[in-house]
Backbone bond lengths (Angstrom), bond angles and torsions (degrees), N, CA, C in turn:
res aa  C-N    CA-C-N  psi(-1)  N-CA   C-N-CA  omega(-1)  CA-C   N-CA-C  phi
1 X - - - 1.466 - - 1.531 110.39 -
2 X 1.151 108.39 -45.42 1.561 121.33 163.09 1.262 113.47 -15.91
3 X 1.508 105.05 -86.44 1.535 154.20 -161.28 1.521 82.53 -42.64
4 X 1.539 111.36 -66.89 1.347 96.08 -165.85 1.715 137.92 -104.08
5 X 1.508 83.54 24.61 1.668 100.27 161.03 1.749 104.29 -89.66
6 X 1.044 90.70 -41.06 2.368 80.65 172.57 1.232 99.15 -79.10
7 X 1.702 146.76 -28.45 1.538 112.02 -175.57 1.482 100.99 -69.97
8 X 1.736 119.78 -34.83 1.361 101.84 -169.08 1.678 111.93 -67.57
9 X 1.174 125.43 -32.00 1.481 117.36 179.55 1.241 122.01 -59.57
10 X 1.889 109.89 -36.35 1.780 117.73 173.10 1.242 93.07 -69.04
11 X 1.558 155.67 -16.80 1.650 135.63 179.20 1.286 94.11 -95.14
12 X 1.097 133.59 -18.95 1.793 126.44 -175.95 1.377 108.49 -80.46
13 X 1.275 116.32 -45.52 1.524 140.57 173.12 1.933 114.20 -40.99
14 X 1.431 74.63 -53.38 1.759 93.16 -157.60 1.847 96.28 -80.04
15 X 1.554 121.09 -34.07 1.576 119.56 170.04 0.895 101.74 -48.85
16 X 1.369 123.46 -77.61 1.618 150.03 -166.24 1.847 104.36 -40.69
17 X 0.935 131.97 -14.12 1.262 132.82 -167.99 1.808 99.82 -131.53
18 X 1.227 112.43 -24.98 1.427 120.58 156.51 1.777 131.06 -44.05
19 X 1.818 69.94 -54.52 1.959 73.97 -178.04 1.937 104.60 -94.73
20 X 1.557 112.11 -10.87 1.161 80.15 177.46 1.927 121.58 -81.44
21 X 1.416 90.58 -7.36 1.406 113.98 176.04 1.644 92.78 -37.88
22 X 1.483 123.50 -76.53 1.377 163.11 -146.69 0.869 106.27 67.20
23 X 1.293 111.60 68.95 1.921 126.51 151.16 1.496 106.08 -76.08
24 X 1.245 111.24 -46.53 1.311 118.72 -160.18 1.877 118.80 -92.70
25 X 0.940 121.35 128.46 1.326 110.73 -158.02 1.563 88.17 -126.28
26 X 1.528 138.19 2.13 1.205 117.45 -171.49 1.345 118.92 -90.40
27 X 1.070 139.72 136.08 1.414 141.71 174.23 2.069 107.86 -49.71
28 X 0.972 111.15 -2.75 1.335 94.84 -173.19 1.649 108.50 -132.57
29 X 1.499 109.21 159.26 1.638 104.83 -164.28 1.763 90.63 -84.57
30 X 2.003 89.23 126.31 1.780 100.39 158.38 1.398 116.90 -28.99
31 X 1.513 133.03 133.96 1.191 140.57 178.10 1.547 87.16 -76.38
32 X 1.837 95.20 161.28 1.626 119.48 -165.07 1.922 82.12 -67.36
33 X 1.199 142.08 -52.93 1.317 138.77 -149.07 1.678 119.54 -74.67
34 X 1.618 98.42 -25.98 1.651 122.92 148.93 1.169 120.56 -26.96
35 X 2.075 87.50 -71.67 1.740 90.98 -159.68 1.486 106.02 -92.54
36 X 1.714 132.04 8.76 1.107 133.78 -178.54 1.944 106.03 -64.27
37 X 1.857 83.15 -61.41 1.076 104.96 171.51 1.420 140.21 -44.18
38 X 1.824 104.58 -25.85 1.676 99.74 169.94 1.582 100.92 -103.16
39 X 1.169 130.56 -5.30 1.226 131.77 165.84 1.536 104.26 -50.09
40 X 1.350 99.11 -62.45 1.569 104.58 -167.96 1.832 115.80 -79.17
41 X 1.301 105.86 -29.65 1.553 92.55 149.49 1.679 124.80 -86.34
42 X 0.908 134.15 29.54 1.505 137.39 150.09 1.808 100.94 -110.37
43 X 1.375 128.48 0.16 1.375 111.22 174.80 2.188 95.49 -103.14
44 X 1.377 102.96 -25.45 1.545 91.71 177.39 1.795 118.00 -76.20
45 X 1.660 90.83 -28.58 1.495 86.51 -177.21 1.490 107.47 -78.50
46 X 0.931 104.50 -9.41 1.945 110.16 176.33 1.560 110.78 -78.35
47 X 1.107 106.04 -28.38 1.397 114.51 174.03 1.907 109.69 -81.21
48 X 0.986 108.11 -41.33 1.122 100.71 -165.94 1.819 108.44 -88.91
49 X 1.024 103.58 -21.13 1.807 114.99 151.59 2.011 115.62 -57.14
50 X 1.410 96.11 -33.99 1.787 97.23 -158.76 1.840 84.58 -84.25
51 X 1.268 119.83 -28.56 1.318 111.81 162.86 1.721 144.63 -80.75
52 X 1.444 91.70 -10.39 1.637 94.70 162.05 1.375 109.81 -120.35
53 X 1.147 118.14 20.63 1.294 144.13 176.20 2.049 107.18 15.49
54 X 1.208 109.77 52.96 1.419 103.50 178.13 1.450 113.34 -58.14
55 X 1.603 104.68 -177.70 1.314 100.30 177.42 1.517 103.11 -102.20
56 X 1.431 116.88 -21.73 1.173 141.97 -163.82 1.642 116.29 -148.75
57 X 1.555 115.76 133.53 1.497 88.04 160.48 1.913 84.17 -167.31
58 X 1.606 94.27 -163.08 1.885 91.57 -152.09 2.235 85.53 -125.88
59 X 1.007 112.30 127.40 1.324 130.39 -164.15 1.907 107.57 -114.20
60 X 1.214 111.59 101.50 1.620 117.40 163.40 1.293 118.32 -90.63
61 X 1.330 116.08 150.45 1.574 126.04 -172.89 1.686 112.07 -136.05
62 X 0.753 159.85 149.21 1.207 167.38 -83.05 1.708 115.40 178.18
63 X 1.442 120.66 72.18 1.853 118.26 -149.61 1.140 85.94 -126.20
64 X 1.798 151.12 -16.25 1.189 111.46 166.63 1.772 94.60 -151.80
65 X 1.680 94.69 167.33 1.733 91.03 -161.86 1.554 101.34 -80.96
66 X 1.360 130.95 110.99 1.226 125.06 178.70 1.567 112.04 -129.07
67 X 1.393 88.07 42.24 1.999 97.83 154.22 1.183 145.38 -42.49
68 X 1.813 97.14 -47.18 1.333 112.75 154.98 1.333 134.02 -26.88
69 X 1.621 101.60 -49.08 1.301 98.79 -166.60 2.039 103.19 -115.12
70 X 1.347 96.01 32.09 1.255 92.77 178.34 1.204 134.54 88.97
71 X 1.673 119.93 -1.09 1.023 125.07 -158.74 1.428 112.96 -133.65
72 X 1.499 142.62 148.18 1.484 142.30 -149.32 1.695 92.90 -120.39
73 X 1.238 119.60 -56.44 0.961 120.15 -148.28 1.510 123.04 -111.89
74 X 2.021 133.31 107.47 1.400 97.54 -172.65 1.503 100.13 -141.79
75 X 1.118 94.05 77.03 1.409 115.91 145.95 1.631 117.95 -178.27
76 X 1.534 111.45 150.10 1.976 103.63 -178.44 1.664 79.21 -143.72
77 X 1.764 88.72 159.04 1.452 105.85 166.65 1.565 95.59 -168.10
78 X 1.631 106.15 161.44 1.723 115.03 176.28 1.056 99.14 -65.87
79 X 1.220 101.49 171.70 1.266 132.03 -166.05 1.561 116.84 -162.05
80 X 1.212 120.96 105.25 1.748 133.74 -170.28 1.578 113.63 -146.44
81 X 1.601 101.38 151.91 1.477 101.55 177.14 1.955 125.34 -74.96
82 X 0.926 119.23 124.90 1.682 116.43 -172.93 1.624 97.81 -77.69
83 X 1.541 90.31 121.89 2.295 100.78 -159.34 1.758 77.73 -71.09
84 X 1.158 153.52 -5.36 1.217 117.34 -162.40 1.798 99.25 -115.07
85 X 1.373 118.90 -16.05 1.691 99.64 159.91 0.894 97.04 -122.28
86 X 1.757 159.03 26.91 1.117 143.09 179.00 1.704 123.65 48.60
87 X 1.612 106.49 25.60 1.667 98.14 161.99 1.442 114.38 -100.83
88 X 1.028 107.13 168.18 1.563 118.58 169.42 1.292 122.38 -67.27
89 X 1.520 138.50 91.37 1.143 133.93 169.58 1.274 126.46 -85.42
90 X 1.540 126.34 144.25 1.814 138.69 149.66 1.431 117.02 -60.60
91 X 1.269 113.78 128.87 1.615 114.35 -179.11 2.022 82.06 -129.21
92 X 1.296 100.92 145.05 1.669 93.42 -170.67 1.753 101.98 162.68
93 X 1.346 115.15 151.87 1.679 124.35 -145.44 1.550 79.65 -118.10
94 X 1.436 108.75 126.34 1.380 124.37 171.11 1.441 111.22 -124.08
95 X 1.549 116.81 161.37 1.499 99.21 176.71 1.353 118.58 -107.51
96 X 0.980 165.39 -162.64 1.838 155.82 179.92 2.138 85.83 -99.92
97 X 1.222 97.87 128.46 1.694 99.09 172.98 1.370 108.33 -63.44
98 X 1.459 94.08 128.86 1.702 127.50 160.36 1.739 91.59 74.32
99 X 1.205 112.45 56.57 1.683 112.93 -174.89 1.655 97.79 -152.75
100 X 1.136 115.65 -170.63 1.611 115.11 -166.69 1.536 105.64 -156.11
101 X 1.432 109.20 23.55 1.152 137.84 -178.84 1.595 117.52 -127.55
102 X 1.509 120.76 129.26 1.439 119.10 -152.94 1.639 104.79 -142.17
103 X 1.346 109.72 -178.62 1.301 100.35 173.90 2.011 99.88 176.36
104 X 1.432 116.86 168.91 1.313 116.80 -155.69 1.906 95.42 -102.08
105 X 1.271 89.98 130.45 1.512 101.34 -171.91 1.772 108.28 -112.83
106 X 1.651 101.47 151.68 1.593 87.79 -172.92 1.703 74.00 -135.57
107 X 1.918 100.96 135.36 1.909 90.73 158.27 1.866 81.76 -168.83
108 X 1.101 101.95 -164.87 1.153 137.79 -163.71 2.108 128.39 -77.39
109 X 0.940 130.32 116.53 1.408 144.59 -162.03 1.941 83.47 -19.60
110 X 1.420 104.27 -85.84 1.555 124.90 -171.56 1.585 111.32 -33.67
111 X 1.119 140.38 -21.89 1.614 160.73 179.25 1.815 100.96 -73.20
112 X 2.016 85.83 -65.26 1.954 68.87 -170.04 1.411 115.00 -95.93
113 X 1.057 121.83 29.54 1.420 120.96 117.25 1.798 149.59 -85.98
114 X 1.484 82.99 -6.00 1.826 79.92 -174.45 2.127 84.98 -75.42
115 X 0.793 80.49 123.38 2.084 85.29 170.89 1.523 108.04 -162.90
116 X 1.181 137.51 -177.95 1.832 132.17 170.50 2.126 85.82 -85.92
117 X 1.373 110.26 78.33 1.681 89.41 172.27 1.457 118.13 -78.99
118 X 1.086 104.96 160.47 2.163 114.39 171.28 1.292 100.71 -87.42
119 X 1.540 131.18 -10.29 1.525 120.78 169.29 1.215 110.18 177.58
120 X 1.730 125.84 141.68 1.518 108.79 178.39 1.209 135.45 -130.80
121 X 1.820 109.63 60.22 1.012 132.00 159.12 1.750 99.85 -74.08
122 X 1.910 103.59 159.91 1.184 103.48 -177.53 1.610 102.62 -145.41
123 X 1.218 107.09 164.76 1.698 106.27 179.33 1.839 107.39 -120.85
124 X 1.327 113.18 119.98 1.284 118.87 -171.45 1.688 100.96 -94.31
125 X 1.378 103.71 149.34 1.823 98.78 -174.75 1.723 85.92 -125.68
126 X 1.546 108.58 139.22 1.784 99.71 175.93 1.451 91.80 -148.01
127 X 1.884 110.43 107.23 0.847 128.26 178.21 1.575 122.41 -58.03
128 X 1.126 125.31 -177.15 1.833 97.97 -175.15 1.682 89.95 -90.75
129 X 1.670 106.52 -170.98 1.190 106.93 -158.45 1.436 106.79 -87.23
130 X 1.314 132.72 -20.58 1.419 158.36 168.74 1.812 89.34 -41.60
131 X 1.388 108.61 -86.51 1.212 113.25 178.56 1.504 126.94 -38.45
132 X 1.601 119.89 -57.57 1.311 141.89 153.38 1.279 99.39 -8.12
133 X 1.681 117.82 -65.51 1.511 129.29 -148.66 1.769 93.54 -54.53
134 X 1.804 91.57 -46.00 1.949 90.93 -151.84 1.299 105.72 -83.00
135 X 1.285 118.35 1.47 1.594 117.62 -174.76 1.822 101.78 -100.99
136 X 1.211 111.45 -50.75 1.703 90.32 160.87 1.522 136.34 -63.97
137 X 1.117 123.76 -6.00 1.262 115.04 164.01 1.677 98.47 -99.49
138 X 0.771 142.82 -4.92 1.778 127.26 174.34 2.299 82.22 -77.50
139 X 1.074 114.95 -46.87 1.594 110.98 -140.03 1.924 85.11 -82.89
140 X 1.217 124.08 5.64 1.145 119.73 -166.53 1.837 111.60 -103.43
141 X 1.317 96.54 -11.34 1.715 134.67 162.77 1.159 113.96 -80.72
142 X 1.126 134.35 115.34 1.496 125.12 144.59 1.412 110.51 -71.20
143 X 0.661 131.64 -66.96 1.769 131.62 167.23 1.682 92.40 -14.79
144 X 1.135 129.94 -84.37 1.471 114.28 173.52 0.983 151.26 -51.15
145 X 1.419 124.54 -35.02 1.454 125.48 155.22 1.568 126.31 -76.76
146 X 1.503 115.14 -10.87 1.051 122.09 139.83 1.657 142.96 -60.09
147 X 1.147 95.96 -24.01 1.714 105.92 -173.98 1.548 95.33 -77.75
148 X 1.011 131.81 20.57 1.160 118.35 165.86 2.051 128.06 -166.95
149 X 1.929 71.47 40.34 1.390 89.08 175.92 1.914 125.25 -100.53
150 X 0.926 123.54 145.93 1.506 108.85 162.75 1.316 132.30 -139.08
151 X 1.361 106.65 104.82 1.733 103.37 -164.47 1.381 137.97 -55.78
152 X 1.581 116.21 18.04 1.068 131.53 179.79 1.811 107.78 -99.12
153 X 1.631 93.18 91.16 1.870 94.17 -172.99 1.758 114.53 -66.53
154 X 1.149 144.48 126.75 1.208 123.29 104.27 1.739 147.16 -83.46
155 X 1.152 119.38 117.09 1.927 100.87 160.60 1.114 107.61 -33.14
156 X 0.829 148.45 -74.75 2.280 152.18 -140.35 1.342 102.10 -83.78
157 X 1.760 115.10 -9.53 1.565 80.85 -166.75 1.710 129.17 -60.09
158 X 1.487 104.81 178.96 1.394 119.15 -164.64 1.712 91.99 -91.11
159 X 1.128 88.54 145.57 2.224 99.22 -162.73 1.434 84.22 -86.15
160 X 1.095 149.86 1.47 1.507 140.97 165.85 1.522 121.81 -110.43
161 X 1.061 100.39 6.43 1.498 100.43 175.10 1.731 132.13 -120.00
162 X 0.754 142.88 164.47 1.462 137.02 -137.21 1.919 101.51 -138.98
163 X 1.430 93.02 -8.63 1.960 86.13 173.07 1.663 130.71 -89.99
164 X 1.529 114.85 -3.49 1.248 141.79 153.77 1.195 116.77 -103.94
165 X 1.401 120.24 167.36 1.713 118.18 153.89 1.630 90.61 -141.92
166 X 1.449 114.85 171.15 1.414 128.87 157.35 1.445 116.92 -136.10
167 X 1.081 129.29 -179.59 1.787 138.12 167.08 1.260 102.80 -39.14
168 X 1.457 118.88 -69.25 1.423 109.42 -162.59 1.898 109.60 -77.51
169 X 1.370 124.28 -18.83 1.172 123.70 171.19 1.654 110.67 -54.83
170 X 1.479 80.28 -54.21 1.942 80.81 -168.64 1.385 127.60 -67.32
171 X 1.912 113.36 -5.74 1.062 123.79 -177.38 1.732 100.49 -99.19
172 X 1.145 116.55 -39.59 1.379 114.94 -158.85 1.968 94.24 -86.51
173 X 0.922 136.24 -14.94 1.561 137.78 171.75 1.655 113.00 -93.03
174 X 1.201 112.07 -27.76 1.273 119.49 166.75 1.625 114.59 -71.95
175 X 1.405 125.41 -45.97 1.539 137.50 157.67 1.634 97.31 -53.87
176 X 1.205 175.41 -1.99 1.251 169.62 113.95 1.540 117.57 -23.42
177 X 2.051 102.40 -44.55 1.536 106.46 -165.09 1.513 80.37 -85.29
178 X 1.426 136.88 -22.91 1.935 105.98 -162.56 1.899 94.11 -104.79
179 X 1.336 113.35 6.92 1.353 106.36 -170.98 1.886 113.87 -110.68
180 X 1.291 95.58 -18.29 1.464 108.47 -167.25 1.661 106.17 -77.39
181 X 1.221 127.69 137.34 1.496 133.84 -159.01 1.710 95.49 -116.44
182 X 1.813 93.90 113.07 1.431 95.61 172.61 1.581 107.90 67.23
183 X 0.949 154.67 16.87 1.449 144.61 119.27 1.483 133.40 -102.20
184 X 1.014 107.42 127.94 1.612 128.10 179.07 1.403 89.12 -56.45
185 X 2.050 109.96 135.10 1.531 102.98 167.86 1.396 94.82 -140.44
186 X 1.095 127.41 98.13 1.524 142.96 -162.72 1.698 108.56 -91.22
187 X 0.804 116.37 -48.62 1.894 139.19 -171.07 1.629 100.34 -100.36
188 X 1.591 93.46 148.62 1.728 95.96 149.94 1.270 123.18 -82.42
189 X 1.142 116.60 -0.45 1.716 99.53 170.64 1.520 115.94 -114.12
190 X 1.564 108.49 27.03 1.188 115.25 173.60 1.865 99.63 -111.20
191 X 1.752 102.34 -17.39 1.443 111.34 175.83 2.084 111.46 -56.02
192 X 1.800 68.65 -47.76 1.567 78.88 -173.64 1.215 112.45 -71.43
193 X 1.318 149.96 -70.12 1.421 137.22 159.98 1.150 131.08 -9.69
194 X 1.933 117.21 -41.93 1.425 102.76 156.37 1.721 115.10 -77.82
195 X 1.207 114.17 -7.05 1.454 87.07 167.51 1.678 134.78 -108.82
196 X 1.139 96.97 27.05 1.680 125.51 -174.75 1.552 89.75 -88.31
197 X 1.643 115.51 -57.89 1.519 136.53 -155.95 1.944 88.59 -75.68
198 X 1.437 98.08 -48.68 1.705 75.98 -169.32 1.700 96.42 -90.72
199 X 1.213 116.22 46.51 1.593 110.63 158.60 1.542 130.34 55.26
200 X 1.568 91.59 33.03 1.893 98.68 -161.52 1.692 80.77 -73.10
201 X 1.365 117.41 146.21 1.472 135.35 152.11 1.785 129.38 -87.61
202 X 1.461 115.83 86.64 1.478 100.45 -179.16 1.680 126.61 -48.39
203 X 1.280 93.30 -159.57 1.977 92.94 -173.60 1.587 78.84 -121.62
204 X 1.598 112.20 123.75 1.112 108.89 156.62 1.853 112.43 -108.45
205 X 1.738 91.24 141.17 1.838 107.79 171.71 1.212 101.63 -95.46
206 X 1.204 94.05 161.01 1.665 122.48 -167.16 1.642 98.94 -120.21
207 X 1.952 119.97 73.81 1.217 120.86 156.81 1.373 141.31 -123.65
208 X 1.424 97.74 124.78 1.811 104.51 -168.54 1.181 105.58 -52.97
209 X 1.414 119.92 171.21 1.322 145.65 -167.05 1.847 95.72 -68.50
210 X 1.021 119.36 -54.07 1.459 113.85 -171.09 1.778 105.70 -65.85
211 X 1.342 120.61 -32.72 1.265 116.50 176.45 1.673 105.84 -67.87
212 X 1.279 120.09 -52.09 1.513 109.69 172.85 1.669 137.78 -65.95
213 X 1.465 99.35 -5.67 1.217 121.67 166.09 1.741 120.30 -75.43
214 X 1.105 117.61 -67.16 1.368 133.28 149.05 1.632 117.39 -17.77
215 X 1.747 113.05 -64.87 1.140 113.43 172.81 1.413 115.59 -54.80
216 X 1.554 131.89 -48.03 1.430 147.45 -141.26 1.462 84.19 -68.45
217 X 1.619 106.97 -57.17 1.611 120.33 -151.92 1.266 98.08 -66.07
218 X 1.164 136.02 -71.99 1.654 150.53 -170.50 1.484 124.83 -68.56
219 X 1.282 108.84 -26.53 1.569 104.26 167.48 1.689 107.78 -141.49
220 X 1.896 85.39 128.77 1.481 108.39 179.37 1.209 118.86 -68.49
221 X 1.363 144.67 24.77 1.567 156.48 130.73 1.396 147.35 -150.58
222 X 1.870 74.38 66.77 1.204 114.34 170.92 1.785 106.51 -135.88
223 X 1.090 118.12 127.04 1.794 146.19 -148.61 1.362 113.13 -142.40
224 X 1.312 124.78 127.66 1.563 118.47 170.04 1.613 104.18 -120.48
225 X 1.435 117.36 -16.85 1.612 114.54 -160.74 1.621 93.30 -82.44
226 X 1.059 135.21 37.62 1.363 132.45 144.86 1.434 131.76 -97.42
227 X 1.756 94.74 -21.83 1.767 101.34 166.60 1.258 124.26 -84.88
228 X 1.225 105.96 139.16 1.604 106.22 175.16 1.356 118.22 -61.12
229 X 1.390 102.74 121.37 1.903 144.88 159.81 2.024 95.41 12.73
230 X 1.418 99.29 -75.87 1.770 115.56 -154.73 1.450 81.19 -62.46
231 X 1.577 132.30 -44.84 1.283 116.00 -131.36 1.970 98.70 -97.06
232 X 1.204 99.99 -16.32 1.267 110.03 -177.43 1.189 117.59 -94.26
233 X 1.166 132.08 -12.13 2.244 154.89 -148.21 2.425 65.94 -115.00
234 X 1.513 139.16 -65.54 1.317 116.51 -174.07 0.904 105.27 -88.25
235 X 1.426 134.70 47.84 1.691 116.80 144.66 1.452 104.59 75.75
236 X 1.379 128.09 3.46 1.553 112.66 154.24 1.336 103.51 -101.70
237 X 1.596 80.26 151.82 1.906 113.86 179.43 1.260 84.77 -116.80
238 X 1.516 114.40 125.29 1.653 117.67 152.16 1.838 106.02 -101.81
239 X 1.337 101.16 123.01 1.858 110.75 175.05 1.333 98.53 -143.73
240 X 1.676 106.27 163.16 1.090 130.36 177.95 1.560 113.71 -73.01
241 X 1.132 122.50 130.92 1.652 102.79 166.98 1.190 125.85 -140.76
242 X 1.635 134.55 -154.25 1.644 106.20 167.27 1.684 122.50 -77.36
243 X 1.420 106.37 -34.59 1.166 107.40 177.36 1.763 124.50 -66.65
244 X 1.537 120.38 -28.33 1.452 114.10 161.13 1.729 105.20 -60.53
245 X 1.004 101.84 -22.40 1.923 98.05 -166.51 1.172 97.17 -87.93
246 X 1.462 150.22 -46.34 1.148 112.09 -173.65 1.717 112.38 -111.68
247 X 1.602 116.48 56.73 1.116 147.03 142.32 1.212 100.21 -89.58
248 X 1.249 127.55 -66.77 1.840 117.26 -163.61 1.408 96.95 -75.31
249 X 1.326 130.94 -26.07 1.608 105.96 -156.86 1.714 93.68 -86.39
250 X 1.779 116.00 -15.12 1.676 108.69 172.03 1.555 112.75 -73.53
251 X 1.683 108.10 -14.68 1.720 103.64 179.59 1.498 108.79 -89.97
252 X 1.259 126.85 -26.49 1.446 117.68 -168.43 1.519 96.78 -92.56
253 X 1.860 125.52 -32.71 1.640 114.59 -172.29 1.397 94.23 -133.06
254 X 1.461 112.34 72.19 1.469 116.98 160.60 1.265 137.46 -16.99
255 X 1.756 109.04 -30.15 1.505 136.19 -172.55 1.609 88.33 -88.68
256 X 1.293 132.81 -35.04 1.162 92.38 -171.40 1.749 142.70 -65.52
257 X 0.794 113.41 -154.51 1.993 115.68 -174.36 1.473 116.97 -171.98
258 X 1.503 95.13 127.75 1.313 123.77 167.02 1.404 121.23 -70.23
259 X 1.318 108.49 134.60 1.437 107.92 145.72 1.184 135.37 -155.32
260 X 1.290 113.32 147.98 1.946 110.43 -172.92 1.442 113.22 -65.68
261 X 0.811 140.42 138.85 1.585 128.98 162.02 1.812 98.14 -116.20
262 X 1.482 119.08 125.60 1.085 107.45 -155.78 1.854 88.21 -110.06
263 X 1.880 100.44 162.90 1.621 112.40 177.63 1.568 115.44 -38.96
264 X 1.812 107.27 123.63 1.450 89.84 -172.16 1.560 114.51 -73.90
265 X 1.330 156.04 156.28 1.486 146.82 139.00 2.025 106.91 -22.91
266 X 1.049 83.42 123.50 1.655 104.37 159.76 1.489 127.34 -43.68
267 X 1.449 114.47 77.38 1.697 117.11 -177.44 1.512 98.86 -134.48
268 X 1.333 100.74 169.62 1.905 126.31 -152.18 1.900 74.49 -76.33
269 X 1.550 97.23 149.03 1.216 115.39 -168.22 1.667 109.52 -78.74
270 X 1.372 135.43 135.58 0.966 140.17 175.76 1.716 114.98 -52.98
271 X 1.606 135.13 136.33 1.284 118.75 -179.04 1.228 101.95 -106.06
272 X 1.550 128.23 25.03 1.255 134.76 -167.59 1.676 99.65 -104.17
273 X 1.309 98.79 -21.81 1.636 116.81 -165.00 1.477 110.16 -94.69
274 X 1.103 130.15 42.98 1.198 120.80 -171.41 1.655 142.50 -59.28
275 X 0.898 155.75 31.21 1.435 148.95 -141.37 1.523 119.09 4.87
276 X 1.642 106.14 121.69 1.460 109.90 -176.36 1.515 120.00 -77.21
277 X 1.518 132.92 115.79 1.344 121.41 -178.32 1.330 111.05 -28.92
278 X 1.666 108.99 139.52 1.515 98.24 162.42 1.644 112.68 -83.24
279 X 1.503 100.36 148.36 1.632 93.62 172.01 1.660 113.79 -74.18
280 X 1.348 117.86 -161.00 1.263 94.02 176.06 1.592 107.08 -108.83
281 X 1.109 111.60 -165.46 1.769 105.32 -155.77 1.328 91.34 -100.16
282 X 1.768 89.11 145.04 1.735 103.06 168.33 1.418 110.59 -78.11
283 X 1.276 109.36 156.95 1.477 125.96 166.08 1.662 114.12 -153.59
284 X 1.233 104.39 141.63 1.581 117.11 -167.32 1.998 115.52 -57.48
């Protein structure tokens, strides 16, 4: 009886800190098999972190089916241990649901998964340890991981432009200031310049005018007037995504390593695993 007056408070706990996250945008409470399920994939990926024990590393999750266009994964954020209880925390730029306004969130393995996901396998990125070193002390700053934030979300934005940001923008331009050798990278559009020069390649989509129309009208962060005119009039979208990112992050830190962490099996949620409060969100 015990047992399951604390699992129900760790699932009450862990919603309740879910939606204030604003991961969750659905009007209705996650089914018990939902939140079992990200329970238990935040207890494998915790495991499989406590075994390559980084100091740092970059974590994808799987929130909507975008096969179509080729792509597995859409959303990433860090991922590091908090020195004062020893769990595994998400540090990572979310936007407030159905808003176009965002901000940098820090909480707990079990959190960024409670979401409506399309599947919850995940892909862990673990830079080498060289790198590791310079990316936790930039993320240990707000002053630094801030200097190159902007709370004006789009999904679509254009990977060269500086009037939106998204998850994977703010992670993959932020990896530039702790990765770049011998240049100062103060600005995002000094991010972007070094990554024009070191040849990063975006993911371009292939969407007609009626598909970008649709988006513009119906969802408030989603934006096209940041891409350039020619490139957008043929139906390419150039954006950042996971798969350009961990192409460049294998060309600039060769050492680094992938790994799959695959969907866990469906079992009663651990009460050891609790969801970490989120703090509240940074802003510049």
């Amino acid at each position: 009886m015990i047992l399951r007056l604390i699992s129900g408070l760790v699932l009450t706990l862990a919603l309740q800190n879910a939606v204030f996250a604003g991961q969750s945008c659905s009007e209705t409470t996650p089914s018990p098999s939902s939140v079992r399920m990200a329970f238990n994939s935040a207890s494998k990926l915790s495991k499989t972190l406590d075994k390559e024990q980084p100091q740092v590393a970059l974590i994808a999750r799987v929130g909507s089916d975008l096969s179509k266009y080729g792509l597995r994964y859409s959303h990433i954020a860090f991922v590091l241990k908090d020195p004062a209880s020893g769990t595994w925390r998400t540090m990572h730029l979310l936007n407030a649901c159905g808003t176009a306004t965002s901000a940098i969130w820090k909480e707990g393995l079990a959190n960024f998964f409670l979401d409506d996901l399309f599947s919850f396998d995940s892909l862990l990125m673990i830079p080498s340890p060289a790198a590791q070193k310079k990316i936790l002390a930039k993320l240990s700053n707000p002053a630094d991981y801030l200097a190159l934030f902007t709370p004006h979300y789009n999904m679509l934005a254009y990977s060269f432009a500086t009037r939106y940001e998204n998850s994977y923008q703010w992670v993959l331009e932020l990896l530039t200031v702790m990765l770049a050798e011998n240049v100062k990278i103060d600005s995002r559009e000094k991010a972007q310049q070094w990554l024009k020069l070191m040849e990063y390649e975006p993911t371009t989509l292939a969407l007609g005018p009626m598909t970008r129309l649709g988006g513009r009208l119906f969802r408030a962060n989603i934006a096209f007037d940041d891409h350039p005119g020619k490139r957008r009039y043929a139906d390419q979208i150039d954006i950042v995504s996971v798969v350009s990112m961990t192409h460049f992050l294998k060309k600039i830190d060769p050492a680094a390593k992938l790994i799959f962490v695959a969907e866990p099996e469906v079992a009663p949620p651990s009460t050891a695993l609790a969801a970490y409060p989120c703090e509240a969100p940074d802003r510049p």
